[in-house]
C-alpha positions in Angstrom: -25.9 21.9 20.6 -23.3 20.0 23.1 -20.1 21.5 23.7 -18.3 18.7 22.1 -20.0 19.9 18.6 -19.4 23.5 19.8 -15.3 23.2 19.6 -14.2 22.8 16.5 -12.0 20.0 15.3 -8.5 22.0 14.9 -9.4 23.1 18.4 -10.5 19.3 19.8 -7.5 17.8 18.6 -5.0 21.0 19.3 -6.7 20.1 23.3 -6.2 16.6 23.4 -2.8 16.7 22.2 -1.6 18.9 24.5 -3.4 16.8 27.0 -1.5 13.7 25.5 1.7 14.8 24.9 3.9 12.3 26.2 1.6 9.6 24.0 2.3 11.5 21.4 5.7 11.9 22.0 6.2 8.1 22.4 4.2 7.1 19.2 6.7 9.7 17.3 9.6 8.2 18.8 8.3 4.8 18.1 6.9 5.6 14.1 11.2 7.3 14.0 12.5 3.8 15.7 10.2 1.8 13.2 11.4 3.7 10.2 15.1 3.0 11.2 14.3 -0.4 11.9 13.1 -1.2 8.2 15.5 0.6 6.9 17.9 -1.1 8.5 16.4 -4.7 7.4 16.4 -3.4 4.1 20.1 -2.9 4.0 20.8 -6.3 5.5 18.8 -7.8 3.5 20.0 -6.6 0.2 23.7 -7.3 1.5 22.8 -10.9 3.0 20.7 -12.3 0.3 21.9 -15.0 -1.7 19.3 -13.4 -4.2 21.3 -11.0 -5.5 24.8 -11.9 -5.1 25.0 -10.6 -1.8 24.7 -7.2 -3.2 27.4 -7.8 -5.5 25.2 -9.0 -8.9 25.2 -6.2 -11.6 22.0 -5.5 -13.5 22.8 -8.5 -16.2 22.6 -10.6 -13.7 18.7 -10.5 -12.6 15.9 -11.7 -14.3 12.5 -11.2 -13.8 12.0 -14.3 -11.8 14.6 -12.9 -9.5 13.2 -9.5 -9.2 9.9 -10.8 -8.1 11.1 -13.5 -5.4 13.6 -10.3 -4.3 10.8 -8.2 -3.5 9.0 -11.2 -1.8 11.2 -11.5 -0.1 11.9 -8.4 1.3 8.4 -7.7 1.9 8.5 -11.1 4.3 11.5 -10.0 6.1 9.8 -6.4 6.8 6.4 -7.6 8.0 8.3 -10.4 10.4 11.3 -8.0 11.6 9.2 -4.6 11.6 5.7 -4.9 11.0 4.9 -7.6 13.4 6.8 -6.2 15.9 5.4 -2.4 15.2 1.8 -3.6 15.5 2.0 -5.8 18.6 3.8 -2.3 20.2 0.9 0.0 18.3 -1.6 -1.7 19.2 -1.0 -3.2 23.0 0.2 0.7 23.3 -3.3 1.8 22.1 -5.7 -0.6 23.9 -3.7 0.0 27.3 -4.1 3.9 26.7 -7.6 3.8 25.9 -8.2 1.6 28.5 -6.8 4.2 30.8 -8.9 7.1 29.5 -11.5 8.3 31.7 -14.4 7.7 31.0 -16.4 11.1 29.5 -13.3 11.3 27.3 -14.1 8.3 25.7 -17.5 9.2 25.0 -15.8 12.7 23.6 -13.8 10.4 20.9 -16.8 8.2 20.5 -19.3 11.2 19.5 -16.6 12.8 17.6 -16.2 9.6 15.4 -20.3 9.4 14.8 -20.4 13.1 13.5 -17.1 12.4 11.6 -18.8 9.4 10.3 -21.9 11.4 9.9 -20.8 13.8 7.4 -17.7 12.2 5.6 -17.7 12.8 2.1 -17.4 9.3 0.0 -14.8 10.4 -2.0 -11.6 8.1 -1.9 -8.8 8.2 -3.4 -7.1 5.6 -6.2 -4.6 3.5 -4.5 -2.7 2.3 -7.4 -4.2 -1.0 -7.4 -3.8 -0.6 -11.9 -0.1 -0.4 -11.3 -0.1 -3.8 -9.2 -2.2 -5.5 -11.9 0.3 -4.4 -14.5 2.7 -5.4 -13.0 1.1 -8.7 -12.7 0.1 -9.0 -15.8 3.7 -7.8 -17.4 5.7 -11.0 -15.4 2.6 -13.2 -16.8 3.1 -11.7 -20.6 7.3 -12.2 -20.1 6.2 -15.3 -18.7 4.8 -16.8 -21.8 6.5 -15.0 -24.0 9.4 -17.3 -22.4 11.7 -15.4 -21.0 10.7 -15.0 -17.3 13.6 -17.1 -16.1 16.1 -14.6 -18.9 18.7 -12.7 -17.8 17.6 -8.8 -18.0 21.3 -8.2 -20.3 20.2 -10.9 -22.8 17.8 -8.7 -24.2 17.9 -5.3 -25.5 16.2 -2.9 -23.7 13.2 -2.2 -26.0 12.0 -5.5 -25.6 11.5 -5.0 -21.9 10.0 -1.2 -23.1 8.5 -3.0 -26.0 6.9 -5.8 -23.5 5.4 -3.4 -21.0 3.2 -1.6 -24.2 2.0 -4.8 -25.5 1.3 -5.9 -22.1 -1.5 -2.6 -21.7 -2.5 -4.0 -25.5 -3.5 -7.2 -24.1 -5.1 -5.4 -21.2 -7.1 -3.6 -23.0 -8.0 -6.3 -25.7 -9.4 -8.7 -22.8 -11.1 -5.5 -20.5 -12.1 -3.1 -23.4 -13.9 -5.4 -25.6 -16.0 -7.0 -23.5 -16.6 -3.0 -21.8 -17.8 -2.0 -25.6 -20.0 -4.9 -25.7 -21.7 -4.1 -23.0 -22.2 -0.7 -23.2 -23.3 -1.6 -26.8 -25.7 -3.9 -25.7 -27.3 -1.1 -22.5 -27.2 2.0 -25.5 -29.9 -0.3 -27.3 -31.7 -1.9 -24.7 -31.6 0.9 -21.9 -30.4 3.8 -22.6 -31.7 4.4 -26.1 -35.5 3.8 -25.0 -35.4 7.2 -22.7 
Protein backbone atom coordinates (compact mmCIF):
# COMPACT_ATOMS: atom_id res chain seq x y z
CA UNK A 1 0.00 0.00 0.00
CA UNK A 2 1.20 3.85 -0.58
CA UNK A 3 1.03 6.11 2.12
CA UNK A 4 -1.47 8.29 0.38
CA UNK A 5 -4.00 5.15 0.65
CA UNK A 6 -2.55 4.61 4.17
CA UNK A 7 -4.15 8.14 5.72
CA UNK A 8 -7.39 8.16 5.72
CA UNK A 9 -9.61 10.73 4.18
CA UNK A 10 -10.86 12.81 7.43
CA UNK A 11 -7.06 12.80 8.04
CA UNK A 12 -5.93 13.90 4.23
CA UNK A 13 -8.23 16.62 4.06
CA UNK A 14 -7.96 17.70 8.08
CA UNK A 15 -3.76 17.94 6.54
CA UNK A 16 -4.30 19.84 3.58
CA UNK A 17 -6.53 22.29 5.15
CA UNK A 18 -4.38 23.22 7.67
CA UNK A 19 -1.73 23.35 4.97
CA UNK A 20 -4.20 25.75 3.02
CA UNK A 21 -5.65 27.78 5.38
CA UNK A 22 -5.46 31.06 4.00
CA UNK A 23 -7.15 29.50 0.63
CA UNK A 24 -9.52 28.41 2.55
CA UNK A 25 -9.99 31.35 4.41
CA UNK A 26 -10.31 33.40 1.20
CA UNK A 27 -12.87 31.00 -0.63
CA UNK A 28 -15.10 31.48 2.85
CA UNK A 29 -14.72 35.06 2.73
CA UNK A 30 -15.48 35.04 -0.98
CA UNK A 31 -18.71 32.20 -0.79
CA UNK A 32 -19.94 35.12 2.54
CA UNK A 33 -19.23 38.23 -0.08
CA UNK A 34 -21.06 36.18 -2.90
CA UNK A 35 -24.00 35.47 -0.66
CA UNK A 36 -24.37 39.19 0.29
CA UNK A 37 -23.97 40.13 -3.10
CA UNK A 38 -27.16 38.11 -4.39
CA UNK A 39 -28.85 39.01 -1.73
CA UNK A 40 -28.33 42.30 -2.22
CA UNK A 41 -29.43 42.02 -6.12
CA UNK A 42 -32.34 40.39 -5.00
CA UNK A 43 -33.51 43.31 -2.93
CA UNK A 44 -32.83 45.84 -5.76
CA UNK A 45 -34.24 44.03 -7.93
CA UNK A 46 -37.55 43.37 -6.36
CA UNK A 47 -37.58 47.30 -5.42
CA UNK A 48 -36.43 48.52 -9.09
CA UNK A 49 -38.52 46.37 -11.21
CA UNK A 50 -41.12 47.80 -13.14
CA UNK A 51 -42.50 44.09 -12.87
CA UNK A 52 -44.00 44.38 -9.86
CA UNK A 53 -44.82 47.84 -9.19
CA UNK A 54 -41.54 48.58 -7.90
CA UNK A 55 -42.37 46.53 -4.94
CA UNK A 56 -45.45 48.26 -4.30
CA UNK A 57 -48.11 45.65 -6.40
CA UNK A 58 -50.23 43.59 -3.86
CA UNK A 59 -50.92 39.96 -4.67
CA UNK A 60 -54.10 40.91 -7.01
CA UNK A 61 -52.00 42.53 -8.98
CA UNK A 62 -49.79 39.53 -10.54
CA UNK A 63 -50.60 36.98 -12.80
CA UNK A 64 -49.06 34.10 -13.86
CA UNK A 65 -47.39 35.64 -16.84
CA UNK A 66 -45.92 38.04 -14.44
CA UNK A 67 -44.68 35.59 -12.00
CA UNK A 68 -42.76 33.73 -14.49
CA UNK A 69 -41.02 36.70 -16.50
CA UNK A 70 -40.34 37.89 -12.49
CA UNK A 71 -38.38 35.01 -11.78
CA UNK A 72 -36.60 35.23 -15.21
CA UNK A 73 -35.76 37.81 -14.57
CA UNK A 74 -34.29 37.69 -11.48
CA UNK A 75 -32.50 34.57 -12.33
CA UNK A 76 -30.74 36.89 -15.29
CA UNK A 77 -29.85 39.61 -13.07
CA UNK A 78 -28.18 37.00 -10.52
CA UNK A 79 -26.10 34.97 -13.01
CA UNK A 80 -24.90 38.57 -14.72
CA UNK A 81 -24.29 40.54 -11.29
CA UNK A 82 -23.21 37.41 -9.08
CA UNK A 83 -22.75 34.28 -10.84
CA UNK A 84 -20.63 35.55 -13.67
CA UNK A 85 -18.59 37.48 -11.56
CA UNK A 86 -18.31 34.52 -8.72
CA UNK A 87 -17.10 32.04 -11.29
CA UNK A 88 -14.51 34.17 -13.19
CA UNK A 89 -13.09 34.79 -9.30
CA UNK A 90 -13.66 30.79 -8.42
CA UNK A 91 -12.27 29.64 -11.00
CA UNK A 92 -9.14 32.04 -12.15
CA UNK A 93 -8.61 31.57 -8.05
CA UNK A 94 -8.52 27.85 -8.58
CA UNK A 95 -6.44 27.33 -11.75
CA UNK A 96 -3.74 30.00 -10.34
CA UNK A 97 -3.66 27.88 -6.98
CA UNK A 98 -3.31 24.69 -8.59
CA UNK A 99 -1.00 25.90 -10.79
CA UNK A 100 1.05 26.85 -7.83
CA UNK A 101 0.95 23.49 -6.06
CA UNK A 102 3.96 21.56 -6.13
CA UNK A 103 4.15 19.04 -7.88
CA UNK A 104 3.78 15.52 -5.71
CA UNK A 105 0.80 17.26 -4.21
CA UNK A 106 -0.79 17.25 -7.30
CA UNK A 107 -0.28 13.71 -7.89
CA UNK A 108 -1.64 13.32 -4.07
CA UNK A 109 -5.17 14.96 -5.23
CA UNK A 110 -4.88 13.20 -8.54
CA UNK A 111 -4.61 9.54 -6.89
CA UNK A 112 -7.00 10.55 -4.35
CA UNK A 113 -9.69 11.41 -7.08
CA UNK A 114 -8.96 7.79 -9.02
CA UNK A 115 -9.61 5.79 -5.66
CA UNK A 116 -12.54 8.18 -4.90
CA UNK A 117 -13.65 7.51 -8.39
CA UNK A 118 -12.84 3.92 -7.93
CA UNK A 119 -15.19 3.11 -5.27
CA UNK A 120 -18.08 5.74 -5.37
CA UNK A 121 -21.20 4.30 -4.87
CA UNK A 122 -23.79 5.27 -7.96
CA UNK A 123 -26.29 6.28 -5.85
CA UNK A 124 -27.54 9.97 -6.60
CA UNK A 125 -29.89 11.76 -5.30
CA UNK A 126 -33.33 13.29 -6.92
CA UNK A 127 -32.86 16.82 -7.74
CA UNK A 128 -36.39 18.00 -8.01
CA UNK A 129 -36.34 18.05 -11.71
CA UNK A 130 -40.67 16.68 -11.15
CA UNK A 131 -41.20 19.90 -9.37
CA UNK A 132 -39.75 22.01 -12.44
CA UNK A 133 -41.83 19.96 -14.90
CA UNK A 134 -44.86 20.80 -12.87
CA UNK A 135 -44.37 23.77 -12.71
CA UNK A 136 -44.04 23.78 -16.42
CA UNK A 137 -46.69 21.98 -17.13
CA UNK A 138 -49.15 24.05 -14.48
CA UNK A 139 -48.34 27.68 -16.54
CA UNK A 140 -49.01 25.45 -19.90
CA UNK A 141 -52.49 23.99 -18.29
CA UNK A 142 -53.45 27.96 -16.92
CA UNK A 143 -52.18 28.70 -20.26
CA UNK A 144 -54.92 27.05 -22.25
CA UNK A 145 -57.22 27.06 -19.86
CA UNK A 146 -57.01 30.93 -20.74
CA UNK A 147 -56.16 32.60 -17.99
CA UNK A 148 -52.28 32.94 -18.00
CA UNK A 149 -52.42 36.66 -18.73
CA UNK A 150 -55.39 36.81 -15.39
CA UNK A 151 -54.88 38.60 -12.52
CA UNK A 152 -54.24 36.00 -9.47
CA UNK A 153 -57.43 38.19 -7.39
CA UNK A 154 -59.83 37.38 -10.32
CA UNK A 155 -60.13 34.02 -9.42
CA UNK A 156 -60.86 32.34 -6.27
CA UNK A 157 -58.28 30.56 -4.79
CA UNK A 158 -59.47 26.95 -5.47
CA UNK A 159 -59.13 27.37 -8.91
CA UNK A 160 -55.43 27.92 -8.67
CA UNK A 161 -55.57 24.74 -5.89
CA UNK A 162 -58.02 23.21 -8.22
CA UNK A 163 -55.61 23.84 -11.34
CA UNK A 164 -52.45 22.46 -9.83
CA UNK A 165 -54.55 18.77 -9.18
CA UNK A 166 -55.86 18.59 -12.62
CA UNK A 167 -52.56 19.64 -13.87
CA UNK A 168 -50.87 16.05 -12.04
CA UNK A 169 -54.35 14.48 -13.79
CA UNK A 170 -53.13 15.40 -17.12
CA UNK A 171 -49.58 14.28 -16.10
CA UNK A 172 -50.46 11.24 -15.32
CA UNK A 173 -53.03 10.64 -18.20
CA UNK A 174 -50.27 11.40 -20.98
CA UNK A 175 -47.10 9.49 -18.78
CA UNK A 176 -49.19 6.69 -17.04
CA UNK A 177 -51.02 5.28 -19.91
CA UNK A 178 -48.65 4.89 -22.17
CA UNK A 179 -46.26 3.34 -18.87
CA UNK A 180 -49.35 0.64 -18.47
CA UNK A 181 -49.17 -0.11 -21.99
CA UNK A 182 -45.95 -0.87 -22.04
CA UNK A 183 -45.52 -2.81 -19.18
CA UNK A 184 -48.71 -4.57 -20.44
CA UNK A 185 -47.19 -5.32 -23.54
CA UNK A 186 -43.35 -6.75 -21.73
CA UNK A 187 -45.76 -8.87 -18.88
CA UNK A 188 -46.86 -10.90 -22.14
CA UNK A 189 -44.12 -10.85 -24.30
CA UNK A 190 -41.16 -10.93 -21.73
CA UNK A 191 -41.72 -11.33 -18.55
CA UNK A 192 -44.53 -13.92 -18.61
CA UNK A 193 -42.41 -16.49 -20.76
CA UNK A 194 -39.77 -16.95 -17.64
Amino acid sequence: MSEIEEVSDEAFWKGKLRKHWKTLFVIIVAGICVFIGALLVLIWFIDSSPLGGYGKWYFNDWTLNYVVGFWILIILWELLLVGVPAFLFFGGGGYLWWRKLPEEEKQEFKEREKKAKSHRAEKYGGGGGFSFFMFIAYCIYIAVDGNYNERFGTQPYTYWLSAYFLTFMWIFIFLGVPVAIILIILYFTKWRKK
